[in-house]
N, C-alpha and C positions, 0 to 999 in steps of 0.2 A: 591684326589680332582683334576679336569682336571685346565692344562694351557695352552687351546687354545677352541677355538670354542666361540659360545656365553655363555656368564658371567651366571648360573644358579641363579636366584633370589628367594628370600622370601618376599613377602609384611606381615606386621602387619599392622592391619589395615583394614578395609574393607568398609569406607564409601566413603567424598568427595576426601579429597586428596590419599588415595588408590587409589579410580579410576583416576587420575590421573594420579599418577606411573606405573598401569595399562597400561594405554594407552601409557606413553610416552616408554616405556619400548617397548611394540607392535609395535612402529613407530619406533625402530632400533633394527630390527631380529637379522641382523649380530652381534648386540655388547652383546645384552644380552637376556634373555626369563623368562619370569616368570614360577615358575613353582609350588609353593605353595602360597596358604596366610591362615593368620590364624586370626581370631576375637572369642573373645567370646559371641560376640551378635546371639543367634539363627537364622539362615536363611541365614544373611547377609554376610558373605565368601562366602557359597554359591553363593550367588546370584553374588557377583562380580566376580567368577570361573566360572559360566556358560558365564557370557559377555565376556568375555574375555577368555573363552578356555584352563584357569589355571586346569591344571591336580589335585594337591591335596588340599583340604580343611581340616585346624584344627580348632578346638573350644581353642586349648590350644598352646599359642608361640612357649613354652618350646620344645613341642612333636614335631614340624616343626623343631626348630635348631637342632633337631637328628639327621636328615635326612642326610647323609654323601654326598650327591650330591650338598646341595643349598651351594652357594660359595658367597654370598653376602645377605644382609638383608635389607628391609627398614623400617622406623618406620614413619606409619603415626598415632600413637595414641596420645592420650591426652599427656599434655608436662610433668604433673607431673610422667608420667611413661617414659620419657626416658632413664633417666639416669639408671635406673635398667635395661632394656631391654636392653640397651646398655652393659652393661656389662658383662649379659646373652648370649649375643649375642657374644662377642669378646673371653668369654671365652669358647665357642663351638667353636673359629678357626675362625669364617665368619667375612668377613668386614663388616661394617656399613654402612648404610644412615641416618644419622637422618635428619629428619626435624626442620625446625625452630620454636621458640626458642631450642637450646642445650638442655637445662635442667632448671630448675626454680632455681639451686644457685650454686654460685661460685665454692663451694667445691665438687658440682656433677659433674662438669663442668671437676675439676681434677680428681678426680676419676675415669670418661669417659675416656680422652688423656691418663692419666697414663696406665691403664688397656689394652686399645686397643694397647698400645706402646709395656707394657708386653707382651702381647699375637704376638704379629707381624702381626695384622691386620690393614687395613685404617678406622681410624674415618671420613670419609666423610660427611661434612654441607651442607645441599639439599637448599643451597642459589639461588635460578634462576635467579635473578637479573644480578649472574655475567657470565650468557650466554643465556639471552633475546637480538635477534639479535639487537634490533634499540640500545638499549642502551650496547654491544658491540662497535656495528659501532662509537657509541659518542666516547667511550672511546678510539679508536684506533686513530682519528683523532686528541684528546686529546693529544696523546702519541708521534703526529706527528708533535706538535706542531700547528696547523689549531687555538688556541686560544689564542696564547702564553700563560704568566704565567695565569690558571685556578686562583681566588682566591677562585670563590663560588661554589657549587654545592647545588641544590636541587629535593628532592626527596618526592615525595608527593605520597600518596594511602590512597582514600576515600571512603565508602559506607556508608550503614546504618544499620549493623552490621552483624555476623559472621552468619553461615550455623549451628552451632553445638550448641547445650547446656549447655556443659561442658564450651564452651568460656568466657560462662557470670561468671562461679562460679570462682572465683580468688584462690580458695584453690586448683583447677586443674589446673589453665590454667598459674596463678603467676602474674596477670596484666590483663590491659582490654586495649584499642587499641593498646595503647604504646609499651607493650610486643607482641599483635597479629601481630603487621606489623608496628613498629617502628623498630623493629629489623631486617627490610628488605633497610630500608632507612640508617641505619645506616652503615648495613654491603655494601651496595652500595657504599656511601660517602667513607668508608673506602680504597674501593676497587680501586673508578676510581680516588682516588689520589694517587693512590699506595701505600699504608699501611702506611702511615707514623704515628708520635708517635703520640698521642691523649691527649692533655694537656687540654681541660676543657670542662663542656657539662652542657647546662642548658636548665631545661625544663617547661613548665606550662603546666597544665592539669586539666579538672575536666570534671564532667560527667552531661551532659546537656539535654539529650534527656534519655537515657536509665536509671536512678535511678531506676524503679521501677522492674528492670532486673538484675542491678547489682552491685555492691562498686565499680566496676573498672572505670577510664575512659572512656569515649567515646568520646576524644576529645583531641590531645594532640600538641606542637608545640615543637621542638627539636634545640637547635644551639651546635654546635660543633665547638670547634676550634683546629687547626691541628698544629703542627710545620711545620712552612715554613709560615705558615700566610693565609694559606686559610680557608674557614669557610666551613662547612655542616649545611643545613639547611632542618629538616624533620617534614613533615606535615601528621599527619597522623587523618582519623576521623572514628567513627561506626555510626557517625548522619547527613553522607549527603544522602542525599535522589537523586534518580536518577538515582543509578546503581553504576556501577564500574568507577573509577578516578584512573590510573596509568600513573604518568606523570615524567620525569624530566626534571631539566633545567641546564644549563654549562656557566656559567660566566668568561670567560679571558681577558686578558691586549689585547689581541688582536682579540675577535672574542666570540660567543656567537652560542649555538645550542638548543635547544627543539627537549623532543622526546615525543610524547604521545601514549602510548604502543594503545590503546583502537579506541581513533579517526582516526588515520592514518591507520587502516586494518579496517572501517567501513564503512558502506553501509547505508545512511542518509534515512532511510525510515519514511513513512508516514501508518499506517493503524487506520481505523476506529473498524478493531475487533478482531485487534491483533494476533501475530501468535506464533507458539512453543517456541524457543527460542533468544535471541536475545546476551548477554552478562550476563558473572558471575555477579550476585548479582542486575542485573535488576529486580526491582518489576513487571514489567507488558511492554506488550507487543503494549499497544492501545497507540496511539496518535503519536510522532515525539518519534521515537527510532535509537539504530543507532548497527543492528548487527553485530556480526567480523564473520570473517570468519579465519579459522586457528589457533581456538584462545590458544591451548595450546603448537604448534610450538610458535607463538610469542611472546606466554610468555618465551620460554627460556627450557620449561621441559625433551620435549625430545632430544634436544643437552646434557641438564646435564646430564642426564641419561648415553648416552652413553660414554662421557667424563668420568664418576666412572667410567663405565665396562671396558674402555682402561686403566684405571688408575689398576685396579684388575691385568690385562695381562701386567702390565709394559709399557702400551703404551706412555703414557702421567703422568705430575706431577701431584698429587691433585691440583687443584686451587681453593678448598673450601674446610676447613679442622677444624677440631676440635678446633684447637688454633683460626683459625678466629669466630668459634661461642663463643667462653671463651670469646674474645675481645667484641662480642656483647652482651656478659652478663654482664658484665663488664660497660658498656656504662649504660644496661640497670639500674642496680643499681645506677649508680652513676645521671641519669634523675630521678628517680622517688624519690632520697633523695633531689635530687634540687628542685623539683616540691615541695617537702615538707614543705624547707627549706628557699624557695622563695632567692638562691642564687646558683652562678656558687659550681661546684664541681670540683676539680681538678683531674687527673688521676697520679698515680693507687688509686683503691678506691677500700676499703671490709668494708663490712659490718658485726658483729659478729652476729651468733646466729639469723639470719633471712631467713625462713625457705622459703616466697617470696617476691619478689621484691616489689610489691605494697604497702608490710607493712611500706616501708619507706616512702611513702607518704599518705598513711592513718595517721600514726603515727601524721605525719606532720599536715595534716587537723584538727586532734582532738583536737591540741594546740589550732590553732585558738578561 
C-alpha cells in the first residue's frame, strides 16, 4: 500500500452525502483522489463515477475493499449499516470514515474502536462542524480568551426534514432529528469546550409536523451540562419550514460571538420565478431567498477530508475519532431516556438490550 502521494479513497454510498465526499475529496487533489465507489442501487455509483470521473464502480462494498490500492474508505450509507461496514472495512487493512451518527448502539460503537484498534487502522468521525471555517474561527478566539470564562454554548440546525427515506424509518436510521443532527450539536458543544467530562443531559422532544412519516421526532431541545459549569444548549428541528438554519452562539464572562454558517456567505435575493438552486434543503426558489455561494467549503467538508488523508500519511492527529462519536452516542442515549423519562440523566449512561436509541423514548411515551 503506498505512503506518500494522494490518500487513494473508496466511497460507499452513492447518493447525497457521497456526493459530497465526492466533491470535497475533488477540491484537495494533493491530499487524496477518489478512486472507487460502490452502492447497491442499480445506476447510481455509476452515475456519481461519471460526475466525478471515479475510475471503478461496484454494485458490491465487499468486492471494492479487495482492491489492494484503496487505502482509505468512506461510509455514506444508512446508520444502521455502519458498524458492520466498519469492521469489514478495518479488517481488509483500510482506514475508515464513518459518518455521523457512529452507529445506532453502544456496543457497536465498541466493537468499531476495538476492531479498527486491532487491526492498526484510523476510525475517523466525519464530524464537520469541527472544521467549518466560521465556527473554527469562534473556537480559536474562544481559546484566546476574546470571551473569558465561555459558560454557554449553542448550537442549532433546522429544516423541514431529511433528503432520504430511510431517515424517516427509526429501525434504519435509530431516531428522527435528534439522532439526524442532534448529534452534530452535541459533538460541537463537546468540542469547542474542549472535551471536558459530561455530567448530565436532558432533553424534550416530540413529533409535530411529520407523524404521518414517522415515530421519530421532528423536533427536539438538548441541555447539557459540562464539569466546570458551563452548559450546551442544542436545538435541532425536521419542521422548520424555510430552508436550512445552521447557527451557533458563544456566551462568556467576558464577551459573546454568533456565527450563522448560511446567512453570512448569502446573497439576499428577490425573484418572482425563481431560479436553480439556492441552499441545502430550500423548498423553492420564488420570492426572498437567500443563496450561498461556496456552500460545501463553508460547511467544513473539504478541510475534513484532507485533514483524514494527512492524518493516513502521519501528517496531522485525528481531531475526530471513533471515541468522540462513542461520546456522542452516548449523550444520544442518555436525551432520548430523558426525553422519556421527563428528567436530567446523569453520565455514563447504558442502556441494556436496546437495539436503538429512540426505543428509550418511545418506551417512555407509551407510559404516558
Amino acid at each position: 500500500m503506498a505512503n506518500k502521494g494522494p490518500v487513494k479513497v473508496g466511497i460507499i454510498g452513492s447518493q447525497f452525502e457521497a456526493d459530497i465526499h465526492a466533491w470535497s475529496i475533488g477540491a484537495v487533489p494533493e491530499a487524496a483522489q477518489v478512486v472507487a465507489v460502490a452502492s447497491p442501487t442499480p445506476g447510481h455509483a455509476a452515475e456519481l463515477a461519471r460526475r466525478y470521473g471515479i475510475p471503478r464502480v461496484f454494485t458490491d462494498y465487499k468486492k471494492m475493499l479487495a482492491e489492494d490500492d484503496i487505502e482509505m474508505v468512506t461510509i455514506t450509507a444508512p446508520n444502521y449499516l455502519h458498524a458492520q461496514m466498519t469492521i469489514d472495512i478495518a479488517n481488509a487493512g483500510k482506514h475508515v470514515i464513518c459518518e455521523k451518527p457512529l452507529c445506532m448502539t453502544l456496543e457497536e460503537a465498541d466493537e468499531m474502536i476495538d476492531t479498527c484498534k486491532r487491526k492498526g487502522v484510523l476510525l475517523l468521525y466525519a464530524e464537520e462542524l469541527f472544521f467549518t471555517p466560521k465556527y473554527v474561527k469562534a473556537k480559536e478566539m474562544a481559546d484566546q480568551g476574546a470571551f473569558g470564562k465561555v459558560y454557554m454554548v449553542k448550537q442549532s440546525e433546522k429544516h423541514f426534514g431529511p433528503h432520504a427515506p430511510w431517515f424517516w424509518d427509526v429501525e434504519k436510521s435509530g431516531g428522527g432529528v435528534f439522532m439526524d443532527m442532534g448529534c452534530h450539536g452535541i459533538a460541537f458543544c463537546y468540542w469547542f469546550l474542549g472535551r471536558p467530562q459530561i455530567k448530565n443531559v436532558y432533553c424534550q422532544m416530540n413529533t409535530y409536523v411529520h407523524a404521518d412519516k414517522t415515530r421519530g421526532e421532528d423536533n427536539s431541545v438538548c441541555i447539557i451540562e459540562f464539569a466546570g459549569g458551563a452548559v450546551g444548549l442544542i436545538e435541532d428541528s425536521w419542521a422548520r419550514r424555510g430552508g436550512m438554519e445552521d447557527r451557533i452562539e458563544v456566551y462568556g464572562e467576558g464577551g459573546v460571538t454568533y456565527a450563522d454558517l448560511h446567512m453570512g456567505n448569502a446573497l439576499p435575493t428577490y425573484s418572482e420565478t425563481g431560479y436553480g438552486y439556492a441552499v441545502e434543503k430550500a423548498p423553492s426558489t420564488k420570492g426572498w431567498t437567500y443563496p450561498v455561494f461556496e456552500e460545501l467549503w463553508n460547511y467544513g467538508f473539504a478541510q475534513e477530508m484532507r485533514h483524514f488523508a494527512r492524518c493516513v500519511r502521519g501528517k496531522e492527529e485525528p481531531q475526530a475519532t471513533g471515541e468522540d462519536g462513542r461520546i456522542v452516542q452516548e449523550v444520544l442515549y442518555a436525551g432520548y431516556q430523558s426525553a422519556g423519562t421527563g428528567r436530567k440523566v446523569e453520565l455514563p449512561f447504558r442502556a441494556e438490550g436496546v437495539k436503538t436509541p429512540i426505543e428509550l423514548w418511545l418506551k417512555g411515551k407509551a407510559q404516558e
